[in-house]
C-alpha positions as CSV (number, residue, x, y, z in Angstrom):
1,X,13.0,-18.6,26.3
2,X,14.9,-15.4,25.6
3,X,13.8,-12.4,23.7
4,X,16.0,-13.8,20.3
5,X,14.5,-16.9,20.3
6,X,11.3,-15.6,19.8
7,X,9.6,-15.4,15.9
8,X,5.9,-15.6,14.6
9,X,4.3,-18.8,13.2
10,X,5.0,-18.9,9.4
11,X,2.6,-17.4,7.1
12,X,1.6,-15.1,10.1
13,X,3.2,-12.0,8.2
14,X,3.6,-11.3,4.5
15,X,5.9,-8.5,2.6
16,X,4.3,-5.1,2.4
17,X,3.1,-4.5,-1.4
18,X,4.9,-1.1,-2.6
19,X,2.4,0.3,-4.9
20,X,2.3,3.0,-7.5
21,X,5.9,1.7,-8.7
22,X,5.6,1.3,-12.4
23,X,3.5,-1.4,-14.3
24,X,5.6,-4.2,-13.6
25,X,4.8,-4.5,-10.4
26,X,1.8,-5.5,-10.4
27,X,0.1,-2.1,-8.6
28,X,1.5,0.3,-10.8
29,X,-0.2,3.5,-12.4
30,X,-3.0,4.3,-10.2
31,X,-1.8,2.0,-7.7
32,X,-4.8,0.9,-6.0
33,X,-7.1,4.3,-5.9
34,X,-9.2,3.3,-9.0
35,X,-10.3,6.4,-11.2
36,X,-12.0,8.9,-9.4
37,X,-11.2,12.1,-11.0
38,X,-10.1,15.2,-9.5
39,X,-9.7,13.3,-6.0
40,X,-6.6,11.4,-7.2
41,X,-4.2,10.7,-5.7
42,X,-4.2,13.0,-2.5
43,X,-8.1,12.4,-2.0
44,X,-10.8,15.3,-1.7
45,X,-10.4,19.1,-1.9
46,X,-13.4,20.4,-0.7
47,X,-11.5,21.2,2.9
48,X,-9.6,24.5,0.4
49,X,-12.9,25.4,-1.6
């Protein structure tokens, strides 16, 4: 067995979701974060205040 031959069982990986691309895509707009107010989308500020 060489190092080319080698490949993971199927199903064992699935295509990485790109989110926050538009409403057609199935995770668009808030893409995942939910509605949370001033935290969105780069998370809490408190670290500045």
């Amino acid at each position: 067995m060489k190092l080319h031959e080698l490949s993971d069982n199927p199903g064992a990986t699935k295509k990485r979701m790109r989110v926050a691309r538009g409403p057609g895509s199935g995770k668009g707009k808030m893409g995942g974060r939910g509605i949370k107010g001033q935290e969105i989308p780069f998370g809490c500020f408190d670290q500045w205040l």
